[in-house]
MARZASE-50862 format. One record per atom (N, C-alpha, C): atom name; x, y, z. Coordinates in pm, 1 decimal. Each point is the difference from the previous one (the first is absolute). Layout:
BEGIN
> CA	X	Y	Z
...
//
This chain:
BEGIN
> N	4075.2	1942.5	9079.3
> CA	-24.0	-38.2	-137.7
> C	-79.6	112.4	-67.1
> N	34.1	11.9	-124.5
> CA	-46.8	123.6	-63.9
> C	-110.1	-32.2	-133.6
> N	-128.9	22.6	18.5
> CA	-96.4	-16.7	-108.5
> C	-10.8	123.0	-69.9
> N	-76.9	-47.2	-116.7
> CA	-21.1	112.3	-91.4
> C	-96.5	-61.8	-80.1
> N	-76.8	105.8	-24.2
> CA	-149.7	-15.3	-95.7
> C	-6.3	77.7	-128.3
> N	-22.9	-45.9	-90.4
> CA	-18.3	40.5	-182.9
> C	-87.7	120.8	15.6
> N	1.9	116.0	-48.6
> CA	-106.1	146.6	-4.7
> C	21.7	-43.2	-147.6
> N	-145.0	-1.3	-64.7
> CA	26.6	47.7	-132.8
> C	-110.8	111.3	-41.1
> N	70.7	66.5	2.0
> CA	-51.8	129.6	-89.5
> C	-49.8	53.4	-95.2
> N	-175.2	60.9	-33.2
> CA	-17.2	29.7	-130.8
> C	7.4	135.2	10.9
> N	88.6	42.2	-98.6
> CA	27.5	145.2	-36.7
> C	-161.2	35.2	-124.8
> N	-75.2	71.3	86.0
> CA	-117.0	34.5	-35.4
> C	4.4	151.7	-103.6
> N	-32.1	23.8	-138.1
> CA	59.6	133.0	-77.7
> C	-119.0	15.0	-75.5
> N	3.8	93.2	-129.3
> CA	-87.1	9.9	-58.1
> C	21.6	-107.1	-100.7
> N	-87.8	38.2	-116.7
> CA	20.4	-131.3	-154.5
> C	129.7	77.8	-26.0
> N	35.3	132.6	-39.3
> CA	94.8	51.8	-70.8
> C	105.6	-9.9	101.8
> N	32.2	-19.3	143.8
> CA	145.4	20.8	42.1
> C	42.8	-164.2	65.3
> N	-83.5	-134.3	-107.5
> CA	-1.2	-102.4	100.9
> C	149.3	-47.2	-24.0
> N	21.4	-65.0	114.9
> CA	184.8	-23.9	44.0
> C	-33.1	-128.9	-57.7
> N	146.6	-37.1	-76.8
> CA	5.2	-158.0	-12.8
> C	28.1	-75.7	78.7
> N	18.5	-135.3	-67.2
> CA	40.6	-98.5	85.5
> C	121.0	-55.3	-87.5
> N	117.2	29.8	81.8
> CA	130.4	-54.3	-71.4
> C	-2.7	-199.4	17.8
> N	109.2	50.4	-149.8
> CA	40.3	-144.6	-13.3
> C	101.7	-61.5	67.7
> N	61.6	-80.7	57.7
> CA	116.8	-11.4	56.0
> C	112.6	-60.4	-156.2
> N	142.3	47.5	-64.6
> CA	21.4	-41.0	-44.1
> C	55.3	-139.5	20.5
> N	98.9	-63.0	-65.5
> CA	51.8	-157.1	-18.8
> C	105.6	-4.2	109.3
> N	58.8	121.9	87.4
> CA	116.0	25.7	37.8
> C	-94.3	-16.8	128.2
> N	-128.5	43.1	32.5
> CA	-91.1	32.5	136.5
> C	38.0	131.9	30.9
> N	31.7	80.0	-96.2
> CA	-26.4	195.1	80.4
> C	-143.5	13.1	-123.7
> N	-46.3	130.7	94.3
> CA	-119.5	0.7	-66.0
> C	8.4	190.9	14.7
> N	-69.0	-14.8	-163.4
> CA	21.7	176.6	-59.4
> C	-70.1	76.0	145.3
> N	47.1	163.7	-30.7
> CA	-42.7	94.3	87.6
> C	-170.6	17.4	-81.2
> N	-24.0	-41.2	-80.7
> CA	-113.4	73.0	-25.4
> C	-98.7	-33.2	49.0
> N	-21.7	-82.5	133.5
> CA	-90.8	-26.7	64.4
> C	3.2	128.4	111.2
> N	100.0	57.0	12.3
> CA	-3.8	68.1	102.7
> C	-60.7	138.3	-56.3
> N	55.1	44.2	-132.2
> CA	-40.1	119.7	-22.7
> C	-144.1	5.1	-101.0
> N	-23.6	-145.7	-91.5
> CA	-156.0	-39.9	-31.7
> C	8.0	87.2	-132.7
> N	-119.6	-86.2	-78.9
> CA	31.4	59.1	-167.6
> C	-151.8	7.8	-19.4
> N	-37.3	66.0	-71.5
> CA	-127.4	55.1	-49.9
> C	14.8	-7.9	-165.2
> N	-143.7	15.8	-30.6
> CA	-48.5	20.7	-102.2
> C	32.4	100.5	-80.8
> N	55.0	64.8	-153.5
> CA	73.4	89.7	28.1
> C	-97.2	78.6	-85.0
> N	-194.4	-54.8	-57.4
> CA	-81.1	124.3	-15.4
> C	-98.3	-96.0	30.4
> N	-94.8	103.3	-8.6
> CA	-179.7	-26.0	46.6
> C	-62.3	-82.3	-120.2
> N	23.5	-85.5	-54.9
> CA	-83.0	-57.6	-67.9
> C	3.7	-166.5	26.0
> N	-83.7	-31.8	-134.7
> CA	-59.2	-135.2	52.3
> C	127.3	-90.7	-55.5
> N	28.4	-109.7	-9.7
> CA	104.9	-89.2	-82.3
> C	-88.8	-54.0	-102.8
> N	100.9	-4.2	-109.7
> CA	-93.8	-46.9	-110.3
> C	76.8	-120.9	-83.5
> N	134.9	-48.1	32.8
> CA	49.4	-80.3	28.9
> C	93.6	-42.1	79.9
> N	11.8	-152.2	56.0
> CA	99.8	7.5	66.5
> C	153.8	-113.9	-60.0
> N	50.8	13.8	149.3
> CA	130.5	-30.9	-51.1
> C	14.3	-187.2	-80.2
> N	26.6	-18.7	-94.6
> CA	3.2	-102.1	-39.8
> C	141.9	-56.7	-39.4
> N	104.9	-31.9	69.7
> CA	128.2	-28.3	-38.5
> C	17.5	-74.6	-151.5
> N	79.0	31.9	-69.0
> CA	40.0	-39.1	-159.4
> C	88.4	-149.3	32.7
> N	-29.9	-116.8	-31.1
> CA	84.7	-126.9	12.7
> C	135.5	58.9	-39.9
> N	-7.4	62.9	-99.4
> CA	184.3	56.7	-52.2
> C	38.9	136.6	13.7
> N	81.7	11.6	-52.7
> CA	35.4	199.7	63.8
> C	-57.1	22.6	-135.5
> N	-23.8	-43.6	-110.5
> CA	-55.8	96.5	-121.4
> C	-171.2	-51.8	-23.6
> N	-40.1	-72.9	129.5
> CA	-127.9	-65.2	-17.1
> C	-116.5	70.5	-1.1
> N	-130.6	-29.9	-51.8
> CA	-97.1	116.7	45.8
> C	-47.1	-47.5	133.9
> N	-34.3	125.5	68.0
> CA	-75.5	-25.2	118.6
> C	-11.4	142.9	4.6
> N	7.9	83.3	165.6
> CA	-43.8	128.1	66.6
> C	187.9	-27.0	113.7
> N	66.0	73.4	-1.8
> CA	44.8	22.2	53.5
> C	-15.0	95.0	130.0
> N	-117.6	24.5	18.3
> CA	-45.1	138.3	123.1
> C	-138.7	0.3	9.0
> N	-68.4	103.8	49.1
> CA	-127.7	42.4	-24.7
> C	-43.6	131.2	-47.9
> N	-106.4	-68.9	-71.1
> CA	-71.3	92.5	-130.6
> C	-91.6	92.3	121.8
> N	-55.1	97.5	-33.3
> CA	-70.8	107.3	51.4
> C	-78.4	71.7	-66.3
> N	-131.7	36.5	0.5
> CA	-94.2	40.6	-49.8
> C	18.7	138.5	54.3
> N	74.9	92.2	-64.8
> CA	36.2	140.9	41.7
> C	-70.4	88.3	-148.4
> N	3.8	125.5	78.2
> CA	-65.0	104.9	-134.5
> C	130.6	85.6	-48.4
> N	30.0	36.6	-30.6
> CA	82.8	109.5	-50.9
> C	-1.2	127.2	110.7
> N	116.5	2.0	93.5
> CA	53.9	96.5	92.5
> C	-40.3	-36.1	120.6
> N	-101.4	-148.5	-10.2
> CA	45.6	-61.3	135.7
> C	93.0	10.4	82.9
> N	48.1	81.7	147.9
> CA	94.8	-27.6	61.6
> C	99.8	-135.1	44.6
> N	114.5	-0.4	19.2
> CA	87.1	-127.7	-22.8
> C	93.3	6.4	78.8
> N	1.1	-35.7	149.1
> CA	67.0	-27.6	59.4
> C	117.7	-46.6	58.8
> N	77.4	-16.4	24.2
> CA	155.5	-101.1	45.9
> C	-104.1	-110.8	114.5
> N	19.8	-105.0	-70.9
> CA	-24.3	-122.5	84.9
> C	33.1	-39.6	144.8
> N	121.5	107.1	10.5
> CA	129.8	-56.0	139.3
> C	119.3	134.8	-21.1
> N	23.1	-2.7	100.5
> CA	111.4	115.9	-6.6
> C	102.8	-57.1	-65.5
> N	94.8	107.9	-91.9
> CA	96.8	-108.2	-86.3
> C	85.7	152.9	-66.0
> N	103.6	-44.2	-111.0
> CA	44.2	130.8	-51.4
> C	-20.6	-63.7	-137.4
> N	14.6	146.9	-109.7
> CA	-68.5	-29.5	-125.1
> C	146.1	-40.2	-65.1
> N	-2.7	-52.2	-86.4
> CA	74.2	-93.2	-73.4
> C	-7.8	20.9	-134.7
> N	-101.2	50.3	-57.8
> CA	-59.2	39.8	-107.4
> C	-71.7	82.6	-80.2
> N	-90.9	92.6	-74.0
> CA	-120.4	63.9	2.0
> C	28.5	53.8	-119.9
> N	-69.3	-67.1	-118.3
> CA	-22.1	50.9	-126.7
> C	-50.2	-83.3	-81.3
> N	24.0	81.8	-139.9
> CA	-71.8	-116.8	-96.5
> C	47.4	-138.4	-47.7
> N	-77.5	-125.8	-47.9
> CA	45.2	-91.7	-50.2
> C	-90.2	-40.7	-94.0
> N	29.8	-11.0	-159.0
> CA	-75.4	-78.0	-95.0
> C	-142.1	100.5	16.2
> N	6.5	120.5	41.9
> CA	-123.4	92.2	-19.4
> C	-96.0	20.8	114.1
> N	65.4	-52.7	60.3
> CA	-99.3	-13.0	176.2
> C	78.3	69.3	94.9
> N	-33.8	52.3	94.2
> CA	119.0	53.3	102.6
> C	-23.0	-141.3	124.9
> N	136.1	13.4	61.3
> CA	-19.6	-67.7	138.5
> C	71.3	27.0	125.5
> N	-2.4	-14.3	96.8
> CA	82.5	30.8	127.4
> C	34.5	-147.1	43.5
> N	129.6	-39.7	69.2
> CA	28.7	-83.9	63.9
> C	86.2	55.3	139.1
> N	-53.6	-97.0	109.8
> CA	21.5	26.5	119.9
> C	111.4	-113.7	23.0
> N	87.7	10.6	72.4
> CA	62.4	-92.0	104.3
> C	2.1	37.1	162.1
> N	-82.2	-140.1	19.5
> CA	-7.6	27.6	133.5
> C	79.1	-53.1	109.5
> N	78.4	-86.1	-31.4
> CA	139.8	-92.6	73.2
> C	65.3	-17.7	-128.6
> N	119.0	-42.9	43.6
> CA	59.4	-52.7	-56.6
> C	-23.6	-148.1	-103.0
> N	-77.5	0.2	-142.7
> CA	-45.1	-150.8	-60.4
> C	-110.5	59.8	-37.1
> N	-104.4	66.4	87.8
> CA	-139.0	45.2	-16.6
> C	-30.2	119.6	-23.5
> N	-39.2	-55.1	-175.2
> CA	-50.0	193.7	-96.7
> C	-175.6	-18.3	8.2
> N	-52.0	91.5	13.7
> CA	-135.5	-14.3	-59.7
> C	2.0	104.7	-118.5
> N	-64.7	-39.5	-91.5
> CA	-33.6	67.4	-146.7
> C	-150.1	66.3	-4.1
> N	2.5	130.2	-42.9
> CA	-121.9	38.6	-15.3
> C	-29.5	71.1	-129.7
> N	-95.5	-111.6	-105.1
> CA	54.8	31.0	-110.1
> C	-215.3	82.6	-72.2
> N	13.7	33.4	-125.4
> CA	-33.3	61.7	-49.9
> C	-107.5	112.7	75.7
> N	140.8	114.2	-28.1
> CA	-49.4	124.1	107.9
> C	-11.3	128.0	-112.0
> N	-67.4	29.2	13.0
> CA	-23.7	165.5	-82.2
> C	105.4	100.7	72.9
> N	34.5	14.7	93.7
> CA	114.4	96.1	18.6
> C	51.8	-87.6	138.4
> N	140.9	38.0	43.6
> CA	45.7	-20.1	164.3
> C	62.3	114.4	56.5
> N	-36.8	-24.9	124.4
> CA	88.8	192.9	88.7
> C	109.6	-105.2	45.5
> N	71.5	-30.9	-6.6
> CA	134.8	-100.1	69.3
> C	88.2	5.4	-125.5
> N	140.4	-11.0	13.2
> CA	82.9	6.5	-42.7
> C	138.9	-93.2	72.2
> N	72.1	-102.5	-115.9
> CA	91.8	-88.7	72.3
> C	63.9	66.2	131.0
> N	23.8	-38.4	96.5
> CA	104.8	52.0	135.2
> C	-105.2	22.5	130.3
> N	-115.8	65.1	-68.1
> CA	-117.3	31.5	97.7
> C	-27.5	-135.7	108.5
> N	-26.2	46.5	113.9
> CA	-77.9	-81.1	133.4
> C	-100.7	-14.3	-15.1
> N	-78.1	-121.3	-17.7
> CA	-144.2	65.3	13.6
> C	-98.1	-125.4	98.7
> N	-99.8	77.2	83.0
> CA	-44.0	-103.8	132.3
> C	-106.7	-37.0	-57.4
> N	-49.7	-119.7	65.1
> CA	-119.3	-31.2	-36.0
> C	-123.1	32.5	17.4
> N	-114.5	-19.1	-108.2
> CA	-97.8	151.5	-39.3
> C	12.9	102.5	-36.5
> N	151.3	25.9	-37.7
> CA	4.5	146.2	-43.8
> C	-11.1	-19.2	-181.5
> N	-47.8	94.1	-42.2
> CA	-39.5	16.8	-143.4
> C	135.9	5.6	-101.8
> N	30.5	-99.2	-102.4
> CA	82.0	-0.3	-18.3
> C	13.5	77.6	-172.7
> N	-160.1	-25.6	-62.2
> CA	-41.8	-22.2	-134.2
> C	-131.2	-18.3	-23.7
> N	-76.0	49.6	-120.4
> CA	-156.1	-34.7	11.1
> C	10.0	-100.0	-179.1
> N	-81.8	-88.5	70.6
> CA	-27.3	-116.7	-79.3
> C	-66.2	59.3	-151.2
> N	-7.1	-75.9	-118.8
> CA	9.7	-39.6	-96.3
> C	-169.3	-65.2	30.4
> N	-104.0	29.8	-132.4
> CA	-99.7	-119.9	7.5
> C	69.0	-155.7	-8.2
> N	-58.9	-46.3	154.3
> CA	107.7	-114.9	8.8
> C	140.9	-20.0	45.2
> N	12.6	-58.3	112.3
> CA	106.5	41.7	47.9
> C	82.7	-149.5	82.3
> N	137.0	-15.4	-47.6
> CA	64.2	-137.2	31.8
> C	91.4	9.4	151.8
> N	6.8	-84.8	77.3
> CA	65.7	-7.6	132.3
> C	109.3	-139.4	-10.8
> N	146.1	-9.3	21.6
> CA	44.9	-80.3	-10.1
> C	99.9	-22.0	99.7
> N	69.9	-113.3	73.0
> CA	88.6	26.2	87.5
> C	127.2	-120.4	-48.7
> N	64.1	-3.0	24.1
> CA	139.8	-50.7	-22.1
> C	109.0	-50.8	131.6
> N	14.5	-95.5	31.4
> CA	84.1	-38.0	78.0
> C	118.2	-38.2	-33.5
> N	69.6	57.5	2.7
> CA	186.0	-42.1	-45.5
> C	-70.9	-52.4	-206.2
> N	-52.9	47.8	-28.5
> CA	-34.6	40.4	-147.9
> C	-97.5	-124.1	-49.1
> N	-61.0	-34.5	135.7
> CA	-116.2	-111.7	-50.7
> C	-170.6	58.0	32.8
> N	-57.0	-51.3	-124.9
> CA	-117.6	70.7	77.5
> C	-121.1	-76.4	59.8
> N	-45.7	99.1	149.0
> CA	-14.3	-43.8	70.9
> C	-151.2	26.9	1.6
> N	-122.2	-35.7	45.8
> CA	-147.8	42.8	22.5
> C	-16.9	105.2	116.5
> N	-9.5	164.2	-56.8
> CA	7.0	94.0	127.0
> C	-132.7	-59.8	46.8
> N	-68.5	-106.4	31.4
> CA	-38.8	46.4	103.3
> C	33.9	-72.1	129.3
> N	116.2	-87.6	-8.2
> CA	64.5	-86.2	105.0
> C	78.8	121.9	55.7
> N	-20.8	90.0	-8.4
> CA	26.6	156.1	37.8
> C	-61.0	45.7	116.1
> N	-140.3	-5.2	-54.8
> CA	-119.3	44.6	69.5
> C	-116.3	-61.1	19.4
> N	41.9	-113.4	97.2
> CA	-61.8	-67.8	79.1
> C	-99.3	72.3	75.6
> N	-115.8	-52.2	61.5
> CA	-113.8	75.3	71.2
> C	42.7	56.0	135.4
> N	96.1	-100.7	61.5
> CA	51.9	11.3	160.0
> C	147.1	-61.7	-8.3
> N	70.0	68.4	101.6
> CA	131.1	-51.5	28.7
> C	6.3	-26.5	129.1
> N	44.4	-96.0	48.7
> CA	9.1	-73.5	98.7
> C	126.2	-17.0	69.2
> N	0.5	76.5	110.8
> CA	98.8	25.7	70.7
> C	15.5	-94.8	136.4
> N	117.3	-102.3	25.1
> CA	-13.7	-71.5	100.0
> C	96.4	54.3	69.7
> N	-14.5	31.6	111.9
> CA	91.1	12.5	148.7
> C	8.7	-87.2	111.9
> N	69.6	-12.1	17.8
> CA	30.6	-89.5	122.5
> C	-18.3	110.9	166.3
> N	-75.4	-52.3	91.9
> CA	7.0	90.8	72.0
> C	62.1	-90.2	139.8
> N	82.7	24.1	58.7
> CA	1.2	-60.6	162.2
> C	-154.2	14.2	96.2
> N	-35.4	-164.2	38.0
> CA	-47.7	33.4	82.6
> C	60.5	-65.5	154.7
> N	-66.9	71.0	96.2
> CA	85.6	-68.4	169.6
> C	-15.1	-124.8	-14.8
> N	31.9	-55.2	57.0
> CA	15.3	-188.1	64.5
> C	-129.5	54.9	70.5
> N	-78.6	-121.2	-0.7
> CA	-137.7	3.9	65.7
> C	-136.1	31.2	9.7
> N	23.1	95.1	-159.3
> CA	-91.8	136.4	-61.5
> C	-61.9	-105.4	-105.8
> N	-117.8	-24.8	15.7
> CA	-106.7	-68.9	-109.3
> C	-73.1	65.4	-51.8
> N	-7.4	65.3	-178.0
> CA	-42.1	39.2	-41.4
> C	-120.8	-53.7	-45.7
> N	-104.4	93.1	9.4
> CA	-160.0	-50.0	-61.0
> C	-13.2	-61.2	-109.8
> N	-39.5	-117.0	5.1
> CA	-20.0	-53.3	-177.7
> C	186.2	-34.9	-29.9
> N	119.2	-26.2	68.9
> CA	57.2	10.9	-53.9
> C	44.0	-216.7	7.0
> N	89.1	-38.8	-64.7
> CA	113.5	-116.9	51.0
> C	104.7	24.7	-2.4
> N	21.1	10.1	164.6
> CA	154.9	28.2	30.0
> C	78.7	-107.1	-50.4
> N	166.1	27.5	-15.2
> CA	44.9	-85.9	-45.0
> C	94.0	10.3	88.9
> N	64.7	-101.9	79.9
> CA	112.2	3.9	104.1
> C	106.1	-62.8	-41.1
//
């Protein structure tokens, strides 16, 4: 007879490279971005957060606000390819897709080094922020709170074999 015991794993990082914790969708597959983990995409404080709009033309915060200075560095959240990078309504912005459904937006930027077609990994500099600076993410064109992104820890369960007969410390075998 063959047992097996739960390992769960905290993937231990800094504040800036912390891995999420995926969602499982409605189907039960669950995104890669637990594996490759999303960060913060500059050094500042939040100055608001995400507040979903009851309607698509409702007020709320679609993302998070950021207390950035002007040429703040601005990161890619997650490795992804650019999709976008210019002006809109007088602001510049970059948008990432990082799967297939999932863009992140990185909007009022004083200049960006990326250009649509470009690769770009995560932490790498994509654009320097705007006094004030917006973060937004999009799932199949809904928006979503990045920070169900970037969760503190991701939690990895494995199943491991153990022998017939092998009692683990602290553990309850299950036969």
């Amino acid at each position: 007879m063959l047992r097996a015991t739960v390992i769960v794993c905290l993937i231990a990082t800094t504040w800036a490279d912390r891995p999420t914790l995926a969602q499982p969708h409605a189907d039960g597959t669950v995104d890669a971005t637990c594996r490759a983990g999303w960060r913060h995409p500059v050094v500042a404080a939040i100055v608001d957060d995400f507040r979903p709009p009851s309607n698509p033309y409702g007020p709320g915060n679609r993302g998070l606000e950021y207390a950035t200075a002007i040429g703040d560095a601005v990161r890619a959240a997650a490795a992804g390819r650019v999709v976008f990078a210019g002006p809109v309504g007088g602001s510049r912005f970059v948008v990432v897709e990082h799967e297939p459904g999932l863009k992140s937006t990185y909007g009022y930027l004083v200049d960006h080094s990326v250009e649509p077609g470009h690769s770009v990994e995560r932490g790498q500099r994509i654009a320097a922020a705007d006094v004030g600076f917006h973060l937004t993410v999009r799932r199949h064109g809904r928006y979503i709170d990045p920070r169900s992104l970037m969760a503190t820890a991701c939690f990895v369960v494995r199943l491991v074999p153990v022998p017939t007969g092998v009692v683990l410390a602290g553990s309850d075998a299950v036969e």
